[in-house]
C-alpha positions, 0 to 999 in steps of 0.5 A: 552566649551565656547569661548569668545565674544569680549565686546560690549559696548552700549551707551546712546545718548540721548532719546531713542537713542543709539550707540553700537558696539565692544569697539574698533570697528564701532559703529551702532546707534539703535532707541528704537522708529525707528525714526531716526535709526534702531530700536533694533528689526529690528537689531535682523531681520537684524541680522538673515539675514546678518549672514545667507547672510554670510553663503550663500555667502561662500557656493556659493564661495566654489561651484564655483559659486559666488553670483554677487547680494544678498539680503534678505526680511525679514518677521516677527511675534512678540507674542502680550504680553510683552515681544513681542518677534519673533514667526517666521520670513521668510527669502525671498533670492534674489540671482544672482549667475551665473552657480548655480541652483535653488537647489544648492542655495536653499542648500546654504540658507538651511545649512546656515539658519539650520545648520551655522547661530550663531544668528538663532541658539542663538534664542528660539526654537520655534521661527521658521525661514523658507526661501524662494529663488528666482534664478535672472539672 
């Protein structure tokens, strides 16, 4: 069983520039050169880690302990030949929730990242995405 998507429209803006979004929603501008905006890449990498935040962030809410700071560094392979697509990426989270422990937040990103995030699990398989997690004050 399948449900659907709302469309996601893609725009040209001009040289390798274009504008997406949902047809009736903010659009976002992607950069095929990363000059002057985020390039399709660097979406799909902020994609992963955004979904995976989203999760974390629940989780720790749903544990009593909210996350006051978040923040992921994403770190990432590409095959050398076309297409050049991800071969790893490693999710570094930086969190701040008071009261919560190394391994709660640890569980947090694991469920997120393994089980709950769509885009992770919209990827190949063999691109492999692993996290790190450091606990701030």
């Amino acid at each position: 069983m399948t449900i659907a998507h709302p469309p996601i429209e893609v725009q040209w803006a001009g040289g390798l520039e274009f504008d997406a979004g949902r047809t009736d929603g903010p659009k976002v501008r992607i950069d095929g050169d990363a000059r002057t905006a985020t390039s399709p890449f660097d979406v799909l990498l902020a994609a992963i880690a955004t979904c995976a935040s989203v999760d974390v962030v629940t989780i720790l809410e749903k544990q009593r302990t909210p996350a006051q700071a978040l923040r992921v560094r994403v770190e990432a392979n590409r095959v050398e030949s076309t297409p050049r697509r991800l071969a790893s990426a490693v999710l570094h989270f930086s969190i701040a929730a008071p009261g919560t422990t190394i391994e709660k937040a640890t569980r947090a990103v694991e469920l997120s990242v393994s089980k709950y995030c769509s885009v992770r699990s919209s990827l190949i398989a063999d691109a492999a995405v692993s996290w790190t997690v450091e606990l701030r004050a």
